[in-house]
N, CA and C atoms as a LAMMPS dump frame, in Angstrom:
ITEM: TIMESTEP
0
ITEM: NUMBER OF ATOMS
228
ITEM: BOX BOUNDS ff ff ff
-5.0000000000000000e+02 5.0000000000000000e+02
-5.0000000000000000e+02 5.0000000000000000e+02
-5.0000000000000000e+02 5.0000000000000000e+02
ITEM: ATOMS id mol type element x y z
1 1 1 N 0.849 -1.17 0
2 1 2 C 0 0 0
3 1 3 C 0.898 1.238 0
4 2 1 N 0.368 2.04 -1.013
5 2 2 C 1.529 3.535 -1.104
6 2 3 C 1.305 4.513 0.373
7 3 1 N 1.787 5.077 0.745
8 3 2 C 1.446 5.967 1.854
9 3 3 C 1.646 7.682 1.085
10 4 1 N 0.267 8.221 1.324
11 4 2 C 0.149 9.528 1.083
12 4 3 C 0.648 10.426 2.771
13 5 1 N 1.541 11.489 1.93
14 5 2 C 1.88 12.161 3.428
15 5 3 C 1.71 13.393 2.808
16 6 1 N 1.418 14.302 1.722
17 6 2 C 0.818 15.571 1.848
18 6 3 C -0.735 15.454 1.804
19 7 1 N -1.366 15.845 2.689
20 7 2 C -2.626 15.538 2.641
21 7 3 C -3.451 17.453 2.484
22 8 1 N -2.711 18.36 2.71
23 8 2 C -2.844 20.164 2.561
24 8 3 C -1.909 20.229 0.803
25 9 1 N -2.904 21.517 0.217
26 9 2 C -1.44 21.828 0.064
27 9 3 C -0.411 22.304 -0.104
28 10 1 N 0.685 22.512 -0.89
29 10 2 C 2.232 22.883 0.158
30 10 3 C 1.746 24.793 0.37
31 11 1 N 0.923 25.672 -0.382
32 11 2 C 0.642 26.91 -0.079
33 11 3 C -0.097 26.53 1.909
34 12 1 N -1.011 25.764 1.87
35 12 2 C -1.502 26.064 3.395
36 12 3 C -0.659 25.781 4.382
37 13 1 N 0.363 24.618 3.949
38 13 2 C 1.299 23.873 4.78
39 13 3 C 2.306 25.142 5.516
40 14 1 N 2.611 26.133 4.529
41 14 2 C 3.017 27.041 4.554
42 14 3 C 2.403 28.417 5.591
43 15 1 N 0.809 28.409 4.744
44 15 2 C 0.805 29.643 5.736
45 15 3 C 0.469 29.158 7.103
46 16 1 N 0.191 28.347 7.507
47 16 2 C 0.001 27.471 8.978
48 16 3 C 0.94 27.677 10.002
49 17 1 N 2.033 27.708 8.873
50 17 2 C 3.379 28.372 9.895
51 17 3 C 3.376 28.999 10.348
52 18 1 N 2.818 29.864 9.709
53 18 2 C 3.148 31.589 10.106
54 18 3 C 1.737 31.81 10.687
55 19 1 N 0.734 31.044 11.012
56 19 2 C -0.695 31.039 11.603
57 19 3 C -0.612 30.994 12.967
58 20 1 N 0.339 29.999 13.567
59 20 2 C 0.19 29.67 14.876
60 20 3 C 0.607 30.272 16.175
61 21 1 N 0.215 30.464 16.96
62 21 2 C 0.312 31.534 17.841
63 21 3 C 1.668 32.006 18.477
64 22 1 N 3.163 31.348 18.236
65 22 2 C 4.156 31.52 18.782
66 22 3 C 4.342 32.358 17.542
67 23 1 N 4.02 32.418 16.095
68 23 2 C 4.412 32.942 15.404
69 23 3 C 4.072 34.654 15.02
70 24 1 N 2.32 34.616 15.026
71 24 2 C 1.427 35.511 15.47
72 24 3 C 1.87 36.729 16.529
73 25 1 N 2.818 36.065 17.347
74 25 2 C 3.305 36.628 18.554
75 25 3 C 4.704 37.683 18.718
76 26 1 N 4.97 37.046 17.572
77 26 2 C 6.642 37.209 17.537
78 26 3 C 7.582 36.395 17.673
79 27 1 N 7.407 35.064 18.122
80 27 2 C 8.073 34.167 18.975
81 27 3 C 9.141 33.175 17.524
82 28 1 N 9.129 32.039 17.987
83 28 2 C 9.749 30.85 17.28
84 28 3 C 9.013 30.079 16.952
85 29 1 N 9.112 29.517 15.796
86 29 2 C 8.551 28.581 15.034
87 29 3 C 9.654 27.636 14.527
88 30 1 N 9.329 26.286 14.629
89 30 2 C 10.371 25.07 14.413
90 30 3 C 9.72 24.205 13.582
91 31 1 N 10.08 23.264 12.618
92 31 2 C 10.225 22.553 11.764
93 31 3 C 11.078 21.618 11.507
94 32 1 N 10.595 20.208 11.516
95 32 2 C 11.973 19.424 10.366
96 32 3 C 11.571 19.702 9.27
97 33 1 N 13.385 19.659 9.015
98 33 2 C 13.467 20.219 7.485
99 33 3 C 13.017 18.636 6.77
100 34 1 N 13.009 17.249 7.063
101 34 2 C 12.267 16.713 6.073
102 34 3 C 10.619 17.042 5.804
103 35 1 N 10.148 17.671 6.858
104 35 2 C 9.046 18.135 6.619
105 35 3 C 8.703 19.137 5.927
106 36 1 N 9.84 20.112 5.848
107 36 2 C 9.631 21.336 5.203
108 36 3 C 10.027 20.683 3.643
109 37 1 N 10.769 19.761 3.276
110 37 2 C 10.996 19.033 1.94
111 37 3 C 9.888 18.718 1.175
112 38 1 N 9.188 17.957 2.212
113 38 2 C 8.343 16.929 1.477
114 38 3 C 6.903 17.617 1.513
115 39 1 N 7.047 18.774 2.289
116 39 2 C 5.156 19.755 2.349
117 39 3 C 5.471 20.881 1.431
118 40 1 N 6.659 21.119 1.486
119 40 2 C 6.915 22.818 1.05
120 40 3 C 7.742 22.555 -0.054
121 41 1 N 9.15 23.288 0.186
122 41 2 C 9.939 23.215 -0.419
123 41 3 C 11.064 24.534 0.289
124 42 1 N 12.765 23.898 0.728
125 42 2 C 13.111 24.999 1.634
126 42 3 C 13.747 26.716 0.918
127 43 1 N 14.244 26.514 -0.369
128 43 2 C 14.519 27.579 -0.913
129 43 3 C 12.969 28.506 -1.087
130 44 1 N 12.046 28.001 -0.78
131 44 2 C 10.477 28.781 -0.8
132 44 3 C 10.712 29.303 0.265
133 45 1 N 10.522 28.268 1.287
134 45 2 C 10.771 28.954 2.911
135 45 3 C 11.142 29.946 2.634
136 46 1 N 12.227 29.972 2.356
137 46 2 C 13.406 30.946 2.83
138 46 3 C 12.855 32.075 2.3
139 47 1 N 12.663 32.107 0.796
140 47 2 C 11.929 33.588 0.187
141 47 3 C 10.918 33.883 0.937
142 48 1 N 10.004 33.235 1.837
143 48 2 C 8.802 33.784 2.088
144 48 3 C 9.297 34.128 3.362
145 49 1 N 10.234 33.568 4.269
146 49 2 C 10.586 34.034 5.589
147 49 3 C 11.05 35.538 4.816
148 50 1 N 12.276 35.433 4.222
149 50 2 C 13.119 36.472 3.609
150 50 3 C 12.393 38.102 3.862
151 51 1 N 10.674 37.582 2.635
152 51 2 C 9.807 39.083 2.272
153 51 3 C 9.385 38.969 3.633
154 52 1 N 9.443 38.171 4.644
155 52 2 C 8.319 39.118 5.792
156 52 3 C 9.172 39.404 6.686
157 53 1 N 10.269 39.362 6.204
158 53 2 C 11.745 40.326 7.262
159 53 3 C 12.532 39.355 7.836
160 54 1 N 11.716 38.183 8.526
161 54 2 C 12.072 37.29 9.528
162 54 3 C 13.203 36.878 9.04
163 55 1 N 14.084 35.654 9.852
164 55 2 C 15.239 35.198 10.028
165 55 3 C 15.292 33.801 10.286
166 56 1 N 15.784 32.92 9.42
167 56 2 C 16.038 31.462 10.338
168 56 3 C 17.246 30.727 9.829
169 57 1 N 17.191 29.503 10.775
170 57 2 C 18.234 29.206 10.853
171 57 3 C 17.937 27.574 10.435
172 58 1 N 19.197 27.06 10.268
173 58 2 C 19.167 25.236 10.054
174 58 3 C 20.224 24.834 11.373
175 59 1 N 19.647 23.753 11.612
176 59 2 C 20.477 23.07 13.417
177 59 3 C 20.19 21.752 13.265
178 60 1 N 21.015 21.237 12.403
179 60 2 C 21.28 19.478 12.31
180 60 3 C 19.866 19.457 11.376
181 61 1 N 18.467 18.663 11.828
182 61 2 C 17.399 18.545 10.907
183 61 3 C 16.043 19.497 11.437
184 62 1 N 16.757 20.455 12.173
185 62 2 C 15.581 21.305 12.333
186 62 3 C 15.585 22.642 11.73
187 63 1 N 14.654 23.537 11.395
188 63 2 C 14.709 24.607 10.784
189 63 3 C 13.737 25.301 11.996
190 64 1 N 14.582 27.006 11.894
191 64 2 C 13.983 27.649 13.174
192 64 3 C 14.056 29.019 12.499
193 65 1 N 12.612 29.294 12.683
194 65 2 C 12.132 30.724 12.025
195 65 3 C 11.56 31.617 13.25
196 66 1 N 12.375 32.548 13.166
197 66 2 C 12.412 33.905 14.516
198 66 3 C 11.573 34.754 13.506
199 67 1 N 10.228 34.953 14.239
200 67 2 C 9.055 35.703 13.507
201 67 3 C 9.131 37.067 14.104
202 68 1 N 10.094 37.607 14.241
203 68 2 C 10.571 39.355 14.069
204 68 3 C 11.146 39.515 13.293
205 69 1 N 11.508 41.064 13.193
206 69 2 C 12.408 41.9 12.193
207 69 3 C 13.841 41.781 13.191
208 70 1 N 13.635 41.161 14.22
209 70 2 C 14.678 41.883 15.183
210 70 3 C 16.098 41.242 14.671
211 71 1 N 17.055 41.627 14.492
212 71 2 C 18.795 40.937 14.16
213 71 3 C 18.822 39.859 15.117
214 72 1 N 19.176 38.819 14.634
215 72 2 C 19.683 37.531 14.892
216 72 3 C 21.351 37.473 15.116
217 73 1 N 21.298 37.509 16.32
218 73 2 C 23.063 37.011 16.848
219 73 3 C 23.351 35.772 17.644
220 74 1 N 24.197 35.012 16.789
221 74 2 C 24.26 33.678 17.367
222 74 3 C 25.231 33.937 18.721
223 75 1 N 24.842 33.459 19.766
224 75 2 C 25.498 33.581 21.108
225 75 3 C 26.876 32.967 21.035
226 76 1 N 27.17 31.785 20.98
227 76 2 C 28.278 30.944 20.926
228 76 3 C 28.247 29.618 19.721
């Protein structure tokens, strides 16, 4: 039996991200990036983080989108 795993699609998968209330907020939003592969696509991400100012980052298989304008400085 085949297994379907986009069941949205990749446009809602997308704005959902940016829907949910840590994001709404200002806060952090996290992702695996095989998820962001196989729903989205990550060079999209990135343009759509890019136009709404925000900032993120890749950390082994997670992707982390800081939903401000504010500068991103990695501590250590």
């Amino acid at each position: 039996m085949a297994h379907v795993f986009r069941t949205i699609s990749p446009e809602l998968w997308m704005q959902q991200i940016f829907d949910v209330k840590s994001a709404r907020q200002g806060g952090v939003v996290r992702r695996k990036l095989r998820d962001v592969e196989r729903n989205f696509d990550l060079p999209r991400l990135q343009a759509e983080v890019k136009r709404r100012g925000y900032h993120a980052v890749l950390n082994g298989d997670q992707v982390v989108i800081f939903c401000k304008n504010d500068p991103v400085r990695l501590l250590c």
